[in-house]
C-alpha positions in Angstrom: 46.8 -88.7 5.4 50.8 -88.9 5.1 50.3 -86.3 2.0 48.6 -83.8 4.0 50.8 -83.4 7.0 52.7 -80.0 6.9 49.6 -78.4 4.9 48.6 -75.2 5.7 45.1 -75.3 4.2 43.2 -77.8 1.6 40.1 -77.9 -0.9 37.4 -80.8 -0.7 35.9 -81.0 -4.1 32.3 -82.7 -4.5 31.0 -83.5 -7.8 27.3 -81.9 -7.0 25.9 -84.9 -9.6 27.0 -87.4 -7.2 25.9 -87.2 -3.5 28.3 -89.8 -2.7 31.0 -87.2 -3.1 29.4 -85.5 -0.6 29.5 -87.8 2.1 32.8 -88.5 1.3 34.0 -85.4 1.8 32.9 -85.5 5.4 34.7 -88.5 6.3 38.1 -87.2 4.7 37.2 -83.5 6.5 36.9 -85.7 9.8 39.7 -87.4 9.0 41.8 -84.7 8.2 41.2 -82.8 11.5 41.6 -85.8 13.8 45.3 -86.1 12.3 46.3 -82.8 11.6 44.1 -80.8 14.0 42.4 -78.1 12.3 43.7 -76.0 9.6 41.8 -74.1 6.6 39.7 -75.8 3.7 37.1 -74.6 1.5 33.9 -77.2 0.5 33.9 -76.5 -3.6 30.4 -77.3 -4.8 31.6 -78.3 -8.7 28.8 -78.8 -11.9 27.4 -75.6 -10.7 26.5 -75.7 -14.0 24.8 -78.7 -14.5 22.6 -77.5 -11.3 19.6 -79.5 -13.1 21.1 -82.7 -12.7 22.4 -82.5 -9.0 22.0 -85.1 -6.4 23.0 -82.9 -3.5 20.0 -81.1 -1.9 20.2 -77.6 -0.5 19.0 -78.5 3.3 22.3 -80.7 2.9 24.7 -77.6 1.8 22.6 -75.4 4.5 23.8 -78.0 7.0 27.7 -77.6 5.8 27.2 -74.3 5.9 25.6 -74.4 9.3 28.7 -75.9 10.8 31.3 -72.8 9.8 32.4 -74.3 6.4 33.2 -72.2 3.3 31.5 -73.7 0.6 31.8 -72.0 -3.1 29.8 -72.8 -5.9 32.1 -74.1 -8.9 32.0 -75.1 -12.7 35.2 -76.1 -13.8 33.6 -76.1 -17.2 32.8 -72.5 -17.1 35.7 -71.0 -14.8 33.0 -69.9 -12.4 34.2 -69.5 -8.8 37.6 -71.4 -9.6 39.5 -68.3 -9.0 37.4 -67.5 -5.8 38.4 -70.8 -4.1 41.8 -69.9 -4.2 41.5 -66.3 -2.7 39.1 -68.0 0.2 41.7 -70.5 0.9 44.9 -68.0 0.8 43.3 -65.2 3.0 41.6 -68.2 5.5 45.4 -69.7 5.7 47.3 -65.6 6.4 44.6 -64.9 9.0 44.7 -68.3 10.2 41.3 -68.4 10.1 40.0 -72.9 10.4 
C-alpha cells in the first residue's frame, strides 16, 4: 500500500475473462480505503471485446455498481473507453467526488 499513499485517485483494472480479477479487485479496493481512507477510483471492465468469453456475470457488475462505483467498460485492444477512464477519474479527483 506504501505506493499508494499521497494518491489522489486510482484505477482497478479486471480482466473480464478472469473472475478472479474481480474478486481481487475488492480486496485491494478494501484495502486501499482502510489505509488511505477514501479517495477516487474507477472499476475498468477490460476485454470488453472479448464479451463472449467472460467469466464475470452481470448481477456481479450490477452489484459494483450498486455500491456507488464507477465502472467503465474497456478494450485495450480496441481503444474503447480508455480515454473515458481517464476523464472519470480527473473530474471525480477536482470535485473530490469518492
Amino acid at each position: 500500500m506504501s505506493y499508494l499513499r499521497g494518491s489522489s485517485g486510482y484505477v482497478l483494472v479486471v480482466d473480464g475473462t478472469r473472475k478472479n480479477t474481480l474478486e481481487k479487485a475488492l480486496e485491494l479496493q478494501k484495502k486501499v480505503e482502510e489505509t488511505l481512507g477514501k479517495i477516487p477510483f474507477i472499476l475498468v471492465l477490460n476485454k470488453w471485446d472479448m464479451t463472449n468469453e467472460w467469466e464475470i456475470e452481470d448481477t456481479e457488475i450490477e452489484a459494483v455498481i450498486q455500491r456507488g462505483w464507477t465502472a467503465i467498460k474497456t478494450s485495450a485492444k480496441s481503444g474503447q473507453g480508455v480515454e473515458e477512464i481517464f476523464q472519470n477519474l480527473a473530474n471525480r479527483i477536482i470535485t473530490n467526488k469518492c
